[in-house]
C-alpha positions in Angstrom: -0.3 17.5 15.5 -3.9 18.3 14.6 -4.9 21.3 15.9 -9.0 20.9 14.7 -9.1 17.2 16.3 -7.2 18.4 19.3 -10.0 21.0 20.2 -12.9 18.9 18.8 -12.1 15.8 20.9 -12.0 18.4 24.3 -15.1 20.2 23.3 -16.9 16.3 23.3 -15.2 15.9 26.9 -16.8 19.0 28.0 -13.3 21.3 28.9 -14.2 24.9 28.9 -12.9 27.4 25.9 -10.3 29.2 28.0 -8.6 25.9 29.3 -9.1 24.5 25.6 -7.1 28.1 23.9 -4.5 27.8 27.0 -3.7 23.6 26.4 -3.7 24.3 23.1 -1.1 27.3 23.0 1.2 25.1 25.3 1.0 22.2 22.5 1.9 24.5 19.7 4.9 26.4 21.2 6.3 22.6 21.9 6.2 22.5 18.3 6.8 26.0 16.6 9.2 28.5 17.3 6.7 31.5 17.8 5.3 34.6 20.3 3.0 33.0 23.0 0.7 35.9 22.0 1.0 34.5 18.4 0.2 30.8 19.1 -2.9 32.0 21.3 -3.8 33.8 18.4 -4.1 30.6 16.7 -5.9 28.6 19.4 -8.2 31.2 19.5 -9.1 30.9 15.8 -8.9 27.1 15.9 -11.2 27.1 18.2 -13.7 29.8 16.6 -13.8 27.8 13.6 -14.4 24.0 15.4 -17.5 26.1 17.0 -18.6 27.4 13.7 -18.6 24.0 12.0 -20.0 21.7 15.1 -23.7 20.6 14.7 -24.3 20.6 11.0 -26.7 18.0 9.7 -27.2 16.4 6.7 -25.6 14.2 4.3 -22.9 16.5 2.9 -21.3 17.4 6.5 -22.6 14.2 8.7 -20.8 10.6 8.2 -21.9 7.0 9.9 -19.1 6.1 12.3 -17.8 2.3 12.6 -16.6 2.9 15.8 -13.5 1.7 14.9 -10.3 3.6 14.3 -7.8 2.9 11.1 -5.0 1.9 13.2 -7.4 -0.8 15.2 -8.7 -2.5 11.8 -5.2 -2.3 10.9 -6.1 -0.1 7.5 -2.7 0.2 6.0 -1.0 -2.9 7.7 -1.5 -5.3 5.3 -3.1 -8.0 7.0 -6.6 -9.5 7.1 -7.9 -6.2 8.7 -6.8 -3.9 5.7 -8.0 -6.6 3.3 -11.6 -6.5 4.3 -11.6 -2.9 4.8 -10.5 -2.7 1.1 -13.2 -5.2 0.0 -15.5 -2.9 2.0 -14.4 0.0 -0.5 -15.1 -2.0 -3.4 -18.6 -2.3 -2.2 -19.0 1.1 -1.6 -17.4 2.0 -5.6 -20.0 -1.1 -6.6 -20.4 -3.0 -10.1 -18.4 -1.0 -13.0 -17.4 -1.1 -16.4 -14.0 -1.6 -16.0 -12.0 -4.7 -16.8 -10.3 -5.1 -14.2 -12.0 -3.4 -11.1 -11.7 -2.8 -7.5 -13.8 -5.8 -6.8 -11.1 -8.3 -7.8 -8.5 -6.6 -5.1 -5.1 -6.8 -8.2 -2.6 -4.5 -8.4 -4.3 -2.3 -10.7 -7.2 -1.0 -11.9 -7.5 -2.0 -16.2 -10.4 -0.2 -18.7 -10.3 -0.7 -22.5 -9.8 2.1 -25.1 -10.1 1.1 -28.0 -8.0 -1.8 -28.8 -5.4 -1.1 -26.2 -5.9 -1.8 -22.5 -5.1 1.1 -20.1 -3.8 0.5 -16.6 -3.6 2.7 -13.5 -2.2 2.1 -10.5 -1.1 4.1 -7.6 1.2 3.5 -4.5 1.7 5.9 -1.6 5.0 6.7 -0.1 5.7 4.5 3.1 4.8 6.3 6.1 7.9 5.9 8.1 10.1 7.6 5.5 9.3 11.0 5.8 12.3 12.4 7.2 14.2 10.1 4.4 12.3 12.0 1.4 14.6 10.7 -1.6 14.0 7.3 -0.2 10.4 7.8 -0.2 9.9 8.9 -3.4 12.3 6.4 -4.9 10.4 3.3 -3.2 6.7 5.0 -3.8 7.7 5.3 -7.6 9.4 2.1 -7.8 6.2 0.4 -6.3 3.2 2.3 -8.6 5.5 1.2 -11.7 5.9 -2.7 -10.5 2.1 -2.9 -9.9 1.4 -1.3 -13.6 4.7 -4.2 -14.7 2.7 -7.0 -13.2 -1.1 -6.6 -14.5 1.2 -6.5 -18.4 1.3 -3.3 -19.3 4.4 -0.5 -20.3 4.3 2.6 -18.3 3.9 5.4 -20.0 4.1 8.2 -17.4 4.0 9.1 -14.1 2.1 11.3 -11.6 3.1 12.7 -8.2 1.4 14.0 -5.0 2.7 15.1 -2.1 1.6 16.6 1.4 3.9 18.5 4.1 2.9 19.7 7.5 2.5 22.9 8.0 6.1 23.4 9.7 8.2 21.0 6.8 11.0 21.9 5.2 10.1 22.8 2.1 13.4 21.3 0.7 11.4 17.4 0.9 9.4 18.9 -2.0 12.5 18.5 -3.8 14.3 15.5 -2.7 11.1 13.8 -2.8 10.4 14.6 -6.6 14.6 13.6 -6.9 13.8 9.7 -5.9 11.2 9.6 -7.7 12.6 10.9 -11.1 15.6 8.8 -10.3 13.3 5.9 -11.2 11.5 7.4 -13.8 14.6 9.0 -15.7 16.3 5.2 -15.3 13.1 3.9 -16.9 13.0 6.5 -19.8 8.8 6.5 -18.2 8.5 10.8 -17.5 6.9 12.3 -14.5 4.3 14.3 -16.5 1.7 16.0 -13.5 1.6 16.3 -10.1 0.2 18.1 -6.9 2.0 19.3 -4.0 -0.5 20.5 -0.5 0.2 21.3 3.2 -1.3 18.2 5.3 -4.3 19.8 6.6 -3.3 23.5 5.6 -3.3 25.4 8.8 -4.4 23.1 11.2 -1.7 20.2 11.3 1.7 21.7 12.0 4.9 19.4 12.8 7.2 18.4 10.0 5.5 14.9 8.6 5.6 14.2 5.1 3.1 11.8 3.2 1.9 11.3 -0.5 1.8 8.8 -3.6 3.0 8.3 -7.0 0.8 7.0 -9.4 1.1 5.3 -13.2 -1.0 5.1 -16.1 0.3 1.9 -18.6 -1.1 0.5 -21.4 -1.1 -3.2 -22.6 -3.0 -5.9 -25.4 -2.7 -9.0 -22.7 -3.6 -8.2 -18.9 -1.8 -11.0 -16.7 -5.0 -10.3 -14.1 -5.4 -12.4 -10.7 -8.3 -13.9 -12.2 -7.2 -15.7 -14.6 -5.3 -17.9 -12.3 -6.2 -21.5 -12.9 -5.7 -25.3 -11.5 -3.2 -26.5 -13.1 -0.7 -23.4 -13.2 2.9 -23.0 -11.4 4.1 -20.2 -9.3 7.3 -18.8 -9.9 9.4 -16.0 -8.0 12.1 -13.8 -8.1 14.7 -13.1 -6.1 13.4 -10.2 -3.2 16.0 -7.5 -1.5 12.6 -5.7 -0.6 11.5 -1.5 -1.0 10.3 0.9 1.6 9.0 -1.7 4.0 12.6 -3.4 4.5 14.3 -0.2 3.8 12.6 1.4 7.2 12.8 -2.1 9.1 16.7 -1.7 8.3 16.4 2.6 9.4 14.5 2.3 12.8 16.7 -1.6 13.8 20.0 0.7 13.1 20.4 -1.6 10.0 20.6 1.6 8.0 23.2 -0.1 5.8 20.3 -2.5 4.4 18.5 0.1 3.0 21.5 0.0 -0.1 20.1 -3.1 -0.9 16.7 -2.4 -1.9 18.1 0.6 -4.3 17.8 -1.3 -8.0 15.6 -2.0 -10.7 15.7 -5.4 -10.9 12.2 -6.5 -10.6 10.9 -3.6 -13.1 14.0 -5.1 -16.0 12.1 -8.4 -15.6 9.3 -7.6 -15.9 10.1 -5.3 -19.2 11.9 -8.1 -20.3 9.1 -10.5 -19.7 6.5 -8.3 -21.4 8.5 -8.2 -24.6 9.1 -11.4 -24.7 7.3 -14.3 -26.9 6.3 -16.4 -23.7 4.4 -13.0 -22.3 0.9 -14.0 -24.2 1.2 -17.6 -22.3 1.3 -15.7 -18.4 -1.9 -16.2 -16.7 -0.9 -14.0 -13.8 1.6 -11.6 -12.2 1.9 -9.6 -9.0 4.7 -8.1 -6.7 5.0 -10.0 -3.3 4.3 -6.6 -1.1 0.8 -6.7 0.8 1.5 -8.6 3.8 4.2 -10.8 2.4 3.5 -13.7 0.0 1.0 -14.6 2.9 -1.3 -11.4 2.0 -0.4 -11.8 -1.7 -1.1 -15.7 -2.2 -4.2 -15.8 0.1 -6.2 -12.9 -1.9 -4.8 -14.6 -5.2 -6.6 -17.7 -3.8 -10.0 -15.9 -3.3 -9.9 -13.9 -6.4 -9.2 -16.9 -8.5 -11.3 -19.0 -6.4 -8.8 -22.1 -6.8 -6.3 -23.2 -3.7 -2.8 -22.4 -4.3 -0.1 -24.1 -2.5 3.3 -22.2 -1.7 6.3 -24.8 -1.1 8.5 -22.8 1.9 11.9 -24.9 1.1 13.3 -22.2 -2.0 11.7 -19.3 -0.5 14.7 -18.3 1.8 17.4 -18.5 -0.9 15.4 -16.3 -3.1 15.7 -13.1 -0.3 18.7 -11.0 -0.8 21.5 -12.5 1.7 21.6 -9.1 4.1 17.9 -8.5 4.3 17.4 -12.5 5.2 20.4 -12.1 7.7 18.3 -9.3 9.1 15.0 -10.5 9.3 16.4 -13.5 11.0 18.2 -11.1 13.4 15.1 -9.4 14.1 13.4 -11.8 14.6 10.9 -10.9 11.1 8.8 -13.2 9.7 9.7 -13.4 6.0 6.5 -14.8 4.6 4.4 -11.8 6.4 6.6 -8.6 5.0 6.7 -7.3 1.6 9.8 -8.5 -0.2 9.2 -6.8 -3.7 9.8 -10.1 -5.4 7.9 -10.5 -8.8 5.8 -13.9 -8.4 3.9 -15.1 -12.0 1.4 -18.1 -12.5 1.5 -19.5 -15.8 1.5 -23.2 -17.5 4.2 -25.4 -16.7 4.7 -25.8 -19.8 6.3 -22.2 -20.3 7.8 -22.2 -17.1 11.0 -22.4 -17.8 11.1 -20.3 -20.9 10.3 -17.5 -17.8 12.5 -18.3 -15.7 15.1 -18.1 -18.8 13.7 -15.0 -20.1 13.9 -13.3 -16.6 17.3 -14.4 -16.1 18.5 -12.5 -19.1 17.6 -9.3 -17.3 19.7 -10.6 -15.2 17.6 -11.9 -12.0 17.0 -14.8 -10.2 13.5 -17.3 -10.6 12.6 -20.6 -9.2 9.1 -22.5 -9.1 7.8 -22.2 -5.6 4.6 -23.5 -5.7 1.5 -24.8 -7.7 -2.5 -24.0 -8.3 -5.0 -26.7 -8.0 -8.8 -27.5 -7.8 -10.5 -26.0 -4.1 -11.9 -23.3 -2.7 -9.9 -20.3 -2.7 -7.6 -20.9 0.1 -3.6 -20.6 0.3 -1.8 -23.4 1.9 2.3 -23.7 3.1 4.4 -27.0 2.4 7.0 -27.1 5.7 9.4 -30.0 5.9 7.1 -32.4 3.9 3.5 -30.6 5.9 1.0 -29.0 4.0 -1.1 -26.8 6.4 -2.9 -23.0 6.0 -1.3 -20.2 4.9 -3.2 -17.1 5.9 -2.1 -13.7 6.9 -2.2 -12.6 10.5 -4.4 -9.3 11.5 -1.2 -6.9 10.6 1.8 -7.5 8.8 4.8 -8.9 10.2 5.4 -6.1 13.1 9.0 -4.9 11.5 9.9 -1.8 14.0 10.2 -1.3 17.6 6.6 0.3 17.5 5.2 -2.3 15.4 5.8 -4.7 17.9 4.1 -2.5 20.7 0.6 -2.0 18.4 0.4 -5.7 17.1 0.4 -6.8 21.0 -3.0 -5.0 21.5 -5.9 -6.1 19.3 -9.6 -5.8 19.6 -12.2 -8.2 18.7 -12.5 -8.2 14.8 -16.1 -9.2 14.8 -17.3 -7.1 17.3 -14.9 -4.5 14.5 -16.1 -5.9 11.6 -19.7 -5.1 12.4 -19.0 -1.6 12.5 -17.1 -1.6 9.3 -20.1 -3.0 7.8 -22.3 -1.0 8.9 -20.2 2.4 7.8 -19.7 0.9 4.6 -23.6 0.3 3.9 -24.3 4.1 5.0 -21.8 5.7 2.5 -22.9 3.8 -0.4 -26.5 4.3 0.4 -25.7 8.1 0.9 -23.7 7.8 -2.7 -27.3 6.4 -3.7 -29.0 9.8 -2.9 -26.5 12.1 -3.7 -27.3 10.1 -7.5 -30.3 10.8 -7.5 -29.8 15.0 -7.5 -27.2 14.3 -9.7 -29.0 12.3 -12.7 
C-alpha cells in the first residue's frame, strides 16, 4: 500500500486531516502488526510530509500528466498500448550515437568500443512472482541473458536490482539472488554488482517484491531487427515459456507447469549458434516474449520496414506438450503470450545449417514463415488464408485478473493524445534542463 498517494489522493478530494490520519491508521494496522498509537504516529508524519511537499512549482518537482494511468495504456502488457508508450520513450531519449538504439524497439541496446560491440540489456522480474522469489529471479535472469543471446553477443556478466516493501521478508533477498545465480553459475556468466532498496522506503508497506536483472555482452556481428530483409526465412524453436507461463500455470492451479519452463535450452542454442560458422550469415534474432510472436513479428515488421508472413500450421508442435495442453485448457491464445522460443531470420540458403546447428544443443527448429517486399506489416497463413497479424491492446489475458482488466478498455486515441502530449513536455523539459547543464 502507498501510504504518500493514499493521503495525497484524499487531500485532492478535500477530506479533512483528522479523518485523513484516522483512515489512514485503520489501513496500516490491516497491514502491520503494530500499537494504534504507533501507526497514528505514522499517519501523522505521512501526512506532515504530503503537506510539506504539495505546491512546488517548477520543472524539477512539476510533471505534464497524460491523463492516463499505466495500467489503462496497458504499459507493461505487451500489446499495442506498451509498444507505443515505448516508442514514446525513444522520442523522449531522441537521436544517439549508439548502434543499436532505443529507436529501433530490439532486444537490446548495442554501442561500439573499439572493435568489439558491447550489448546491454535488462529484463525485470515478472510481477506476479513475488511471493515465488527463486522463480523470479531465475526467469528475470534467464530473460536479460536470452535478449543479450539474440542481438549476437556472449554475456559476460550480470547485474541485479531488487526492491521489497517495507514489511517483506527479508529472506526474498536471498532466494531471489539464488534463481538468479542458478542461471548464471549454469552459464559460467558471474553476477558481478547489484542494488537491493525498500519499494518506496517508508511509505509503501505490505510484502511485494519487484526488480530486474540486467547483462552487459559483447559481440563482432550484431543479428539486429533491422537487418531483416525480403527474401529471408523465419525459423523457431521449440517454446515451454518463462515467467509469463510459469505464473499462468501458479494462479490456474497448474503449478505443476511451472517445471517446465526450468532449463536452458533456448540460451545453449543460442551459444551454440553464436559459435558456429553459419553465425556471420544470421540477419536477425529475437526471443518470442513481448506479446507472443504477434508483438514480436509485428514490431520486426515495422523496424525492418518489409512484411513478414508467419505460417500458423508448425507453430503448435513447437510449444512444449503441457504448456500447449494448458493454454488450450485455458482457453490462452498461444500467438499472444510470450513462449520464450528463439525465432532467427536469415537466408534460406543457411537455413538448414541452423536448424542443424541448433539441434546439436539439443533443441527443436522448424521454418515457420518468410519476409517479403511491403510495408512493415505482419500477416498469419490459417488453413491456406493469409490475413493480419497484429497484437491486440494487452497480451493474451493469462490469469483470472487478466481476464477482468482486458474486459475494460478506454479509447486509445482519446489515450494516445495524452501520451503525446506528456511525452513532448518531458523531452522539452530535458531541453532546458540542457541548457544549465552545457
Amino acid at each position: 500500500m502507498d501510504l504518500e498517494g493514499f493521503v495525497r489522493r484524499s487531500m485532492r478530494k478535500g477530506v479533512l486531516d483528522e479523518d485523513i490520519r484516522k483512515n489512514l491508521a485503520e489501513r496500516i494496522l490491516d497491514i502491520k502488526d503494530i500499537e494504534p498509537s504507533y501507526a497514528d504516529e505514522l499517519a501523522g508524519a505521512v501526512i506532515e510530509e504530503a503537506k510539506i511537499t504539495s505546491g512546488l512549482e517548477g520543472d524539477l518537482f512539476t510533471y505534464e500528466p497524460a491523463g492516463v494511468s499505466m495500467g489503462e495504456f496497458g504499459v507493461g502488457s505487451r500489446g499495442y498500448g506498451d509498444f507505443y508508450a515505448h516508442r514514446k520513450i525513444a522520442h523522449v531519449i531522441g537521436h544517439t550515437s549508439a548502434d543499436v538504439g532505443v529507436d529501433q524497439m530490439d532486444d537490446g541496446g548495442v554501442v561500439k568500443a573499439g572493435d568489439q560491440y558491447v550489448i546491454t540489456t535488462v529484463d525485470g522480474m515478472h510481477s506476479r512472482l513475488s511471493d515465488f522469489p527463486f522463480l523470479a529471479g531465475f526467469h528475470a535472469a534467464r530473460a536479460t541473458l536470452r535478449d543479450v543471446y539474440v542481438m549476437g553477443a556472449s554475456p559476460v556478466g550480470l547485474i541485479s536490482d531488487v526492491h521489497i516493501a517495507d514489511d517483506g521478508d527479508v529472506a526474498k533477498l536471498f532466494d531471489y539472488t539464488a534463481g538468479i545465480t542458478a542461471v548464471s553459475d549454469a552459464l559460467g556468466v558471474p553476477l558481478i554488482a547489484g542494488s537491493t532498496l525498500r519499494i518506496g522506503g517508508d511509505m509503501v508497506i505490505g510484502e511485494r517484491m519487484t526488480g530486474c536483472v540486467g547483462v552487459v555482452g559483447v559481440a563482432s556481428h550484431v543479428t539486429a531487427r533491422s537487418a531483416t530483409v525480403p527474401g529471408d526465412v523465419l525459423l523457431m524453436t521449440e517454446g515451454s515459456g518463462g515467467g509469463t507461463i510459469c505464473t499462468a500455470a501458479l494462479y490456474s492451479g497448474n503449478s505443476e507447469v511451472a517445471y517446465e519452463t526450468i532449463n536452458l535450452h533456448f540460451l545453449k542454442a543460442c551459444d551454440r549458434l553464436i559459435h558456429s560458422d553459419v553465425f556471420p550469415h544470421i540477419h536477425s534474432m529475437t526471443d518470442v516474449t513481448n506479446g507472443g510472436l504477434r508483438g514480436d513479428v509485428h514490431e520486426i515488421a515495422d523496424t525492418a520496414k518489409c512484411t513478414v508472413v508467419v505460417d500458423d500450421e508448425p507453430l503448435r508442435g513447437l510449444i512444449a506438450p503441457k504448456v500447449l495442453a494448458m493454454l488450450d485448457k485455458l482457453g490462452i491464445d498461444y500467438l499472444g503470450v510470450s513462449l520464450d522460443a528463439l525465432l532467427v531470420i536469415a537466408p534460406p540458403e543457411y537455413a538448414d545449417e541452423i536448424i542443424r546447428v541448433v539441434g546439436e544443443a539439443g533443441v527443436r527448429m522448424e521454418r515457420i514463415g518468410y519476409v517479403r517486399e511491403g510495408e512493415g506489416v505482419a500477416r498469419l497463413v490459417k488453413d491456406g488464408v493469409e490475413d493480419a497479424f497484429t497484437p491486440k491492446f494487452r497480451e493474451a489475458p493469462y490469469t483470472p485478473i487478466k481476464k477482468v482488466v482486458d474486459s475494460k478498455v478506454r479509447d486509445f486515441e482519446e489515450m494516445r493524445k495524452g501520451i503525446d502530449r506528456a511525452a513532448d513536455a518531458a523531452k522539452a523539459k530535458k531541453e532546458r534542463v540542457l541548457k544549465w547543464l552545457v
